[in-house]
Steps between C-alpha positions, in 0.01 A plus 500: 500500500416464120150553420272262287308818329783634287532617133831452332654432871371837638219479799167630312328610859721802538448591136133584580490628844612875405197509316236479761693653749549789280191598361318426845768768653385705211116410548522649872730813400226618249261419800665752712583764202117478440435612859703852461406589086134323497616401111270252425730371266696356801189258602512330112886479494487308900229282343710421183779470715357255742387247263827473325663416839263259537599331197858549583440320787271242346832431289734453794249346717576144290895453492543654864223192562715253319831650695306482830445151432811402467652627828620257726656682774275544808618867560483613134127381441375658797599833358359418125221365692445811672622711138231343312209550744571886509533517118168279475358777771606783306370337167194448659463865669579680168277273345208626734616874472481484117166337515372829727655689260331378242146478651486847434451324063861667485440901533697691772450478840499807707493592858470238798406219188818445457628517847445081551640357180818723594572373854437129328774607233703657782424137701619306203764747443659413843458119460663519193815681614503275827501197230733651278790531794433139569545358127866737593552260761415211292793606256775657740450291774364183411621484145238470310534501131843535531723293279792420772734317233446819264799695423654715773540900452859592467571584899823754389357879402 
């Protein structure tokens, strides 16, 4: 199933997603690397790290919408349906752990102060991966954004 959001004939949707689902992975990793050094350092690079997923995802967020859109099959728009609510979910929890994070006017937070914004990252984190293997079903299963009359790989090795 061709998708409408393309650039040059390439899907654009799966050219942004690594970003957000990167640097949220990230955001969460220096969470928990934080917890056993205590480098403050850690709590400024999750922060950094959260907002540019957010705009990673703010930049997928609009052709996955136009691909979503154009899904006709009943089976295949369930899952998106179900993709794009957990990504909207885990926008919207890292969204609310950044903004704890930054209540604090931006300096470190030690001790139990960080404890909530982490289990919403680690909330988000989990949406987000849930989502992710459902936009894998979208392509392997239902197709999506792949171009069926494309060139086949050479079967022989």
């Amino acid at each position: 199933m061709k998708t409408k959001a393309s650039l040059a004939g390439e899907p654009i949707h799966p050219m942004f997603v690594h970003y957000p689902i990167a640097l949220w992975t990230t955001s969460v990793v220096a969470d928990v690397i934080f917890y056993f050094h205590r480098n403050t350092s850690l709590i400024l690079i999750s922060k950094f790290l959260i907002a540019a997923g957010i705009v990673g995802a703010l930049l997928a967020a609009l052709p996955g919408l136009i691909d979503w859109l154009t899904i006709k099959e009943p089976a295949a728009k369930k899952t998106g349906t179900l993709h794009m609510v957990l990504n909207v979910s885990a926008l919207a929890l890292f969204a609310v752990s950044l903004y704890l994070r930054m209540k604090n006017y931006g300096a470190p937070m030690v001790g139990h102060h960080l404890q909530v914004p982490f289990v919403v990252s680690l909330a988000g984190l989990v949406d987000m991966m849930i989502a992710a293997s459902l936009g894998g079903k979208l392509v392997y299963k239902h197709r999506m954004g792949v171009d069926e009359g494309g060139p086949r790989p050479n079967a022989r090795s």
